[in-house]
C-alpha positions as CSV (number, residue, x, y, z in Angstrom):
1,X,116.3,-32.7,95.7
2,X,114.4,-35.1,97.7
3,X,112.9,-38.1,96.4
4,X,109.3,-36.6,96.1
5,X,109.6,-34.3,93.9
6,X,112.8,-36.1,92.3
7,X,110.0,-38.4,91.4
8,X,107.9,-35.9,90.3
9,X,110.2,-34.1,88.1
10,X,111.3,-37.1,86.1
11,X,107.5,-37.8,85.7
12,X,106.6,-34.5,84.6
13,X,109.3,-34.7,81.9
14,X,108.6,-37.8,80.3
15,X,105.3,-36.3,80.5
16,X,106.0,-33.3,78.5
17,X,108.5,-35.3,76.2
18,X,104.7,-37.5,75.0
19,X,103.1,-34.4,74.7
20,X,105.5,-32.8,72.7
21,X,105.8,-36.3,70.4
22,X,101.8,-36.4,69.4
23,X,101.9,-32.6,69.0
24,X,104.0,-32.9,66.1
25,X,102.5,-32.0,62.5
26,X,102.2,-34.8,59.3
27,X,104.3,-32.5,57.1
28,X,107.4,-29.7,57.9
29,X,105.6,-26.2,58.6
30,X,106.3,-23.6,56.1
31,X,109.4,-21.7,56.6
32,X,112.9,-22.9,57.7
33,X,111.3,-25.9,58.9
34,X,110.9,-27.2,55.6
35,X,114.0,-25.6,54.2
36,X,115.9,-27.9,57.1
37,X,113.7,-30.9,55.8
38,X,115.0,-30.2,52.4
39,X,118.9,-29.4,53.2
40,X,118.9,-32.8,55.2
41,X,117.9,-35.1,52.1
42,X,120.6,-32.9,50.1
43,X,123.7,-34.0,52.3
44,X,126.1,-31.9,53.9
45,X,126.5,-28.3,53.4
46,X,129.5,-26.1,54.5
47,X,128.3,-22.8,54.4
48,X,128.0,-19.9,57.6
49,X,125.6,-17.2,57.3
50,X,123.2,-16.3,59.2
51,X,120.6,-18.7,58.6
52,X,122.2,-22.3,57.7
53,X,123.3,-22.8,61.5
54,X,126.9,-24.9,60.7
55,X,126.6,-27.2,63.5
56,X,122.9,-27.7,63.7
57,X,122.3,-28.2,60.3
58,X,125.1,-30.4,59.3
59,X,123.8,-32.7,62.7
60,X,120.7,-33.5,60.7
61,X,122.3,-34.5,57.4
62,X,124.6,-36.9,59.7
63,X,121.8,-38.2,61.5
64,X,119.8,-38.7,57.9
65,X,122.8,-40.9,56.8
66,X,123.0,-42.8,59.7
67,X,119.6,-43.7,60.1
68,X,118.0,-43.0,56.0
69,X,115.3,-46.0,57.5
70,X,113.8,-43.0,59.5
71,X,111.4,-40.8,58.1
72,X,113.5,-37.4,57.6
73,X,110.7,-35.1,59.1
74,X,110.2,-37.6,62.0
75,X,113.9,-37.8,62.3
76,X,114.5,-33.6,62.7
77,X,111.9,-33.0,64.6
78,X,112.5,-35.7,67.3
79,X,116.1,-34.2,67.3
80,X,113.7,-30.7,68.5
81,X,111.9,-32.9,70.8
82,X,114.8,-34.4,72.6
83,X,116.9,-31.3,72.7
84,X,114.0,-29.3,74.3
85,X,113.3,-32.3,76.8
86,X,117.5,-32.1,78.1
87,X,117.0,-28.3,78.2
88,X,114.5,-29.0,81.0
89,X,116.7,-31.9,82.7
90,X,119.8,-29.6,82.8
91,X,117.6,-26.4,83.4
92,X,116.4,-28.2,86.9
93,X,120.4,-28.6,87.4
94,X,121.3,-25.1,86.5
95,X,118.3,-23.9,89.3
96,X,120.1,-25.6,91.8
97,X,123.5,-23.8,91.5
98,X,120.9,-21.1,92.6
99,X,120.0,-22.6,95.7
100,X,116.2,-22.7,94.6
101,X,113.4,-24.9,96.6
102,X,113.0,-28.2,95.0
103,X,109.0,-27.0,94.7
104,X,109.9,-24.2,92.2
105,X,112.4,-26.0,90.5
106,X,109.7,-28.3,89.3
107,X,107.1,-25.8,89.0
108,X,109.6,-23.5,86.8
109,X,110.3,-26.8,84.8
110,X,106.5,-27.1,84.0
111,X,106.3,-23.4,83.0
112,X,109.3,-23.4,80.6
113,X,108.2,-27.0,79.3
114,X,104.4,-26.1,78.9
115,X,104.8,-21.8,77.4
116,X,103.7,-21.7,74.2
117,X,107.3,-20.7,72.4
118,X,109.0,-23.6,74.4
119,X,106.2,-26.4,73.2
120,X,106.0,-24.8,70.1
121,X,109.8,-24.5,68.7
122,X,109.9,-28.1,70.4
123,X,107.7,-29.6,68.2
124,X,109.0,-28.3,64.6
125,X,112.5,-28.7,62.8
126,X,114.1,-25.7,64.3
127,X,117.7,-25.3,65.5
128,X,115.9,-23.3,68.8
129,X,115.9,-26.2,71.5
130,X,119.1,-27.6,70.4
131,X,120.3,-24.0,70.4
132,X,118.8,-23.5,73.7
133,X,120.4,-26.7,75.3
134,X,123.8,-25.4,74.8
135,X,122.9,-22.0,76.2
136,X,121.6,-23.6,79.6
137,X,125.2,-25.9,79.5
138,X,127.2,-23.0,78.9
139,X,125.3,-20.8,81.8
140,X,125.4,-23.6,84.2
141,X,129.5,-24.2,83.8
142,X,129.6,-20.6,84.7
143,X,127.5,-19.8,87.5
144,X,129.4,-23.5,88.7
145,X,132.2,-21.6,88.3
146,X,131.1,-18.1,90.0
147,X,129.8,-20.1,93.4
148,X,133.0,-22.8,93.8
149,X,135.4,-20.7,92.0
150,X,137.0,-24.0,90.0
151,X,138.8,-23.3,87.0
152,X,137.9,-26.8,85.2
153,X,134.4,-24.6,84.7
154,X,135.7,-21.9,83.1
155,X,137.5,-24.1,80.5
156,X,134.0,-25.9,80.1
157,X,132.1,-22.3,79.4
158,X,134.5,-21.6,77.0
159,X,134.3,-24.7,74.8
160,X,129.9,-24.5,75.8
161,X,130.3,-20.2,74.4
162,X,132.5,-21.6,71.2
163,X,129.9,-24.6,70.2
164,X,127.3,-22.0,70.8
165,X,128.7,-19.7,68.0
166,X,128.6,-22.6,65.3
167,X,124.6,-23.3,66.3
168,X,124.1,-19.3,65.7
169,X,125.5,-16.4,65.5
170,X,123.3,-14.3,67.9
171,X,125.4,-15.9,70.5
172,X,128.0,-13.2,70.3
173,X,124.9,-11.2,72.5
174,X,127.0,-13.3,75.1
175,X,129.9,-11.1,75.0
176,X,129.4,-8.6,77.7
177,X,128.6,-11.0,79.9
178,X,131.4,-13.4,79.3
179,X,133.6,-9.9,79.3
180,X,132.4,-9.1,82.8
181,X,133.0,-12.5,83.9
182,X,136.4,-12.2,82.9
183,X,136.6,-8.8,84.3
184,X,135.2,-9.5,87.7
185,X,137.3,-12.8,88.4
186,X,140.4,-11.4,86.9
187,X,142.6,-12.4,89.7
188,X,141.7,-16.3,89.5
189,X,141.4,-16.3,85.4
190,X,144.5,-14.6,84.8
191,X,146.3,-17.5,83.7
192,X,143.7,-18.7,81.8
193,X,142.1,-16.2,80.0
194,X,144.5,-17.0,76.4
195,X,144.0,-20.7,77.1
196,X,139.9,-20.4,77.6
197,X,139.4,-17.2,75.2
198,X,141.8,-19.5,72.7
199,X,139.2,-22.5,72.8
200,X,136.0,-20.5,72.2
201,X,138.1,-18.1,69.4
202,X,139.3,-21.7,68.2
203,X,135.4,-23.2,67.9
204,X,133.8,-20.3,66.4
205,X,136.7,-19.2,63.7
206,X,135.2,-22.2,62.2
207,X,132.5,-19.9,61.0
208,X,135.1,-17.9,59.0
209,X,136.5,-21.2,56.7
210,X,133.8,-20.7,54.3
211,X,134.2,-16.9,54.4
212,X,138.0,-17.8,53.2
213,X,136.9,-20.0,50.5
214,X,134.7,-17.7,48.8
215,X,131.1,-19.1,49.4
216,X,129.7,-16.2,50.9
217,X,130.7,-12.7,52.3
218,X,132.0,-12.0,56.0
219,X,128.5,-10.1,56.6
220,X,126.8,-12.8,56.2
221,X,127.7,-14.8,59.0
222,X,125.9,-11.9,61.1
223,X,122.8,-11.4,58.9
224,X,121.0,-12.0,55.9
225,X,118.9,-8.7,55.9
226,X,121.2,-6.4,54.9
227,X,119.7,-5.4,52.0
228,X,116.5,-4.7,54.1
229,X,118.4,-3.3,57.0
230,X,115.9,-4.9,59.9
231,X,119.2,-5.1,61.9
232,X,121.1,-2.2,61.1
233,X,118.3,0.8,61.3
234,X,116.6,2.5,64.3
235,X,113.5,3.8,64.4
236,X,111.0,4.6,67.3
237,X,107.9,3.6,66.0
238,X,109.2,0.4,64.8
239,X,110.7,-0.1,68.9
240,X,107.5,1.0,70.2
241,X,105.1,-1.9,68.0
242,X,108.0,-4.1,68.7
243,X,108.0,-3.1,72.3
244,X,103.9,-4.0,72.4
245,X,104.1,-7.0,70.3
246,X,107.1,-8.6,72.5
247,X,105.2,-7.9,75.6
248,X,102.2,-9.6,74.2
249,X,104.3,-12.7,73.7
250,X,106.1,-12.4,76.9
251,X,102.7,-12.5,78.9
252,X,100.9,-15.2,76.7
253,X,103.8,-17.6,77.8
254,X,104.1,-17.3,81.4
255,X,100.8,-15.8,82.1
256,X,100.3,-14.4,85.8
257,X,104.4,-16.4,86.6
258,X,105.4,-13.4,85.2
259,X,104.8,-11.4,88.5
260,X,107.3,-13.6,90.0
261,X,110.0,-12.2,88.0
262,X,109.6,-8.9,90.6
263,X,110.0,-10.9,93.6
264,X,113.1,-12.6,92.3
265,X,114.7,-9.7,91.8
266,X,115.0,-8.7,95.4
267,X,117.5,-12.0,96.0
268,X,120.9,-9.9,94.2
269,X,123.0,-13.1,94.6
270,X,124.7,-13.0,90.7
271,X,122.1,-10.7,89.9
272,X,124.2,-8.6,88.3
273,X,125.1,-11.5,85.6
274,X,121.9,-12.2,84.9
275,X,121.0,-8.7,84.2
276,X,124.4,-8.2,82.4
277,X,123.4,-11.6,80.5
278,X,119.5,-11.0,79.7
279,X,119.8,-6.9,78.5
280,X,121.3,-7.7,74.9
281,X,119.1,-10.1,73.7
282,X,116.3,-8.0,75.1
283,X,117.4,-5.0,73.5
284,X,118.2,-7.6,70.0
285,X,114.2,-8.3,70.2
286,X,113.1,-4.9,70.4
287,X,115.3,-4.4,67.2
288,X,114.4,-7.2,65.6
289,X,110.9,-6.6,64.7
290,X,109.8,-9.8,62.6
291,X,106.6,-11.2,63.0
292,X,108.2,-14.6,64.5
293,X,110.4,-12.6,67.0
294,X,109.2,-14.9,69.5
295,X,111.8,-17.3,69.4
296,X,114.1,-14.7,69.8
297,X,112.7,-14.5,73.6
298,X,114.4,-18.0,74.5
299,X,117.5,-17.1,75.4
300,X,116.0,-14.7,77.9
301,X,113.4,-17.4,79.1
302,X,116.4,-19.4,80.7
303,X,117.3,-16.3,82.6
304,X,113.7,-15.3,83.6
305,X,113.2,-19.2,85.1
306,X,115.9,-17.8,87.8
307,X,114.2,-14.9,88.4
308,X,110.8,-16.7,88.3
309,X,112.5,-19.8,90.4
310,X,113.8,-17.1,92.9
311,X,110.3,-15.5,93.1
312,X,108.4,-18.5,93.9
313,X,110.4,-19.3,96.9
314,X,108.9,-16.4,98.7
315,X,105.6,-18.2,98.2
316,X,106.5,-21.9,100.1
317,X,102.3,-22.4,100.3
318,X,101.5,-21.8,96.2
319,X,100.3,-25.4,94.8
320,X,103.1,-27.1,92.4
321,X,100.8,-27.7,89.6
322,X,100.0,-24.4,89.0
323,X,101.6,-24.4,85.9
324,X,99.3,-27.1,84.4
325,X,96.7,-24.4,83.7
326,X,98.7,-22.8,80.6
327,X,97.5,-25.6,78.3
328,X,94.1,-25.1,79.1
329,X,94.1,-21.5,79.2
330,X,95.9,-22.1,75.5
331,X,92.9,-24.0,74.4
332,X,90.5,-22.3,75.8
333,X,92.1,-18.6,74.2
334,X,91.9,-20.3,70.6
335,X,88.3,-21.4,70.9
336,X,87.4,-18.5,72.2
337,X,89.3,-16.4,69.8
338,X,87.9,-18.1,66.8
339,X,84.3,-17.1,67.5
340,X,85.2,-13.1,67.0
341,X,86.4,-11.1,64.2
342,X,90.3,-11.6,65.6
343,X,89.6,-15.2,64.9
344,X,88.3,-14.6,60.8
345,X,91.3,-12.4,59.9
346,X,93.7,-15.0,61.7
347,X,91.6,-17.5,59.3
348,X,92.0,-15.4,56.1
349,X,95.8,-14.9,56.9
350,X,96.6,-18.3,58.4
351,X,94.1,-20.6,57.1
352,X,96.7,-22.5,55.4
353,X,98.9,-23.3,58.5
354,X,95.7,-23.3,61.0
355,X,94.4,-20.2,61.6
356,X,93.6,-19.6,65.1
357,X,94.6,-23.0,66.2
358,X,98.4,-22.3,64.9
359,X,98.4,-18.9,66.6
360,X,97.1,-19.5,69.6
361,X,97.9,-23.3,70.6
362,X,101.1,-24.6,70.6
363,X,100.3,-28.2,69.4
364,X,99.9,-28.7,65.5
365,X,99.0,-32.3,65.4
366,X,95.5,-31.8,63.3
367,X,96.9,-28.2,61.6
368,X,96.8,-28.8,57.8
369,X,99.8,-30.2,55.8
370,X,101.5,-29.5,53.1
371,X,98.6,-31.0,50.5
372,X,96.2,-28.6,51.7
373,X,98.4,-25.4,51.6
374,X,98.9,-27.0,47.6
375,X,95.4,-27.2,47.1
376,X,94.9,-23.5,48.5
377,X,97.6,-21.9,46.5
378,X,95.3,-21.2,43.8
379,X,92.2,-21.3,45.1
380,X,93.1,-18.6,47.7
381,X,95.4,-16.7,45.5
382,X,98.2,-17.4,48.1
383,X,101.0,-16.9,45.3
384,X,100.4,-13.0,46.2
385,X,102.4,-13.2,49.1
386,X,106.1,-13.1,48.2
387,X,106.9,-15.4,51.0
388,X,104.3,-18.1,50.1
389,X,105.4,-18.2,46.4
390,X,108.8,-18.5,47.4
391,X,107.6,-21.9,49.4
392,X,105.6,-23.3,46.3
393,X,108.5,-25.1,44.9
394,X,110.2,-26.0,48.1
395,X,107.2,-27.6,48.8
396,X,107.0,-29.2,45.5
397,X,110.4,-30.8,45.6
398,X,109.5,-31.8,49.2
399,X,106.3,-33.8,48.4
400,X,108.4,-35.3,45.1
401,X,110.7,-36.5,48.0
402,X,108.1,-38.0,49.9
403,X,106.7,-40.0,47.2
404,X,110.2,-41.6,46.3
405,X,111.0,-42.1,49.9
């Protein structure tokens, strides 16, 4: 990368890395953010299913005893901030391997760093970024491997693939890819396939220890739902909303970049793996229709950058700062949105978090906190909603935190 846009790159990230630090919210949002919040001033917690995230989880409570001087939701959130600003150091790295133009390397680094998931999951305690991180380590080590062909890569994918099972378990939508990989380069890997396979086996059996001492069931490690059987029914009309509602999401993040993805598809360099790589966590989001499926689409956002990265090289004369205009076309939506009948039901259903302002713009500095969504509860009869009185007491005990902290 040459020094101009070297220099602009490292700018534009400690740019982004501000932005994501006064975007953050006075209180944990509702949800697993708080839960996290709440597991940290607990201590350590050994437990696999689907949604305690072993490594991720267990990273906080470390961090909390380290440093108990630091505020905890400061503390877990700036663990989101930092992860998501290294997943757009290494994601410039991993565009490389792709021979991409320095231009769209930094322009694809402002579009992943400024969508709306990416800011937004940056910005709240959520294992997503540092999830995310690991993903874009362990797909750079292999397409490292894939273009020199070194066997020292496919030993680092391998540990990369095994961490990645302890942040969460919908890494095992890796598996065809890693099977192809293995399949297609059989000659080279032969040797090593027990020693590599043995590593990430080794890492992610981890998973199973708590299964063996009886704090939870082997199903669990794959989902919590099972009762409600969101992961383990089809039906069309469910795929078809899902279908509508993910491609809603897809095109609020990456706006009129998306049309690049078409144009990167004609370059078929590894395009094979990345198809091999994207299709199961597509097909996961269409299945998993929950109304946060959103940050489902991250994993697939690292492979669309390629194809996006890819795409803009056809275009040498397109102006770098392009992607600068999602923020304002984020602001602009939600104050435009507010004014119209969209914006009173997102108001009547979201009031609590934000309304239009939480669905529509990514930052949630000025949302309400915690006190408000107490004082609310009541008034607005919120303790209808079997979600919201489940957070009641979490968010008593939280607030009883704070005032002894």
């Amino acid at each position: 990368m040459n020094n101009k846009y070297s220099a602009y790159l490292f700018f534009c990230i400690v740019l982004i890395g501000i932005l994501y630090f006064f975007s953050i919210s006075k209180d944990p949002m509702l949800g697993d953010s708080l839960v996290f919040n709440l597991q940290m001033s607990e201590g350590f917690i050994f437990s696999s299913n689907a949604t305690n995230h072993l490594l991720y989880t267990n990273f906080l409570v470390l961090l909390h005893k380290m440093m108990p001087f630091i505020h905890i939701h400061l503390l877990s959130v700036s663990v989101s901030i930092l992860s998501g600003v290294l997943c757009l150091f290494y994601l410039q790295k991993l565009l490389k391997v792709f021979d991409i133009s320095d231009k769209s390397i930094l322009m694809c680094t402002l579009i992943l760093g400024l969508s709306f998931t990416f800011w937004r999951v940056s910005v709240i305690t959520e294992v997503y970024t540092f999830y995310i991180l690991f993903v874009i380590l362990f797909l750079l080590n292999l397409f490292k491997f894939l273009k020199s062909q070194k066997i020292k890569y496919f030993y680092y994918l391998s540990v990369f693939l095994g961490i990645l099972f302890l942040i969460h378990i919908q890494t095992i939508l890796f598996g065809p890819l890693y099977i192809y990989l293995i399949i297609k380069n059989y000659k080279i890997l032969k040797q090593h396939i027990i020693y590599g396979g043995f590593i990430t086996f080794l890492l992610a059996f981890i998973l199973i220890i708590p299964v063996l001492m009886g704090k939870h069931g082997f199903i669990n490690i794959f989902t919590m739902e099972i009762d409600k059987g969101s992961i383990f029914q089809t039906s069309l009309p469910i795929i078809l909303k899902s279908l509508i509602r993910n491609s809603g999401f897809f095109i609020y993040n990456f706006l009129f970049f998306s049309i690049f993805i078409f144009f990167g598809l004609k370059n078929k360099t590894y395009l094979n793996y990345i198809l091999i790589g994207i299709a199961p966590f597509l097909l996961f989001c269409l299945k998993h229709d929950v109304s946060d499926s959103y940050v489902f689409h991250l994993v697939p956002y690292v492979f669309l950058m390629i194809l996006i990265g890819r795409g803009l090289d056809y275009f040498p004369k397109i102006y770098f700062a392009l992607p600068l205009l999602l923020p304002i076309f984020y602001f602009i939506s939600f104050k435009i949105v507010e004014q119209t009948s969209v914006g009173e039901n997102f108001e009547k259903e979201k009031g609590f978090k934000g309304g239009t302002r939480y669905m529509l713009f990514p930052m949630l500095n000025g949302n309400p906190d915690l006190d408000y969504f107490l004082k609310q509860y009541e008034k607005d009869s919120l303790y209808k909603k079997p979600e919201l009185k489940a957070m009641h007491p979490l968010v008593l005990k939280w607030k009883s935190i704070e005032n002894n902290h």
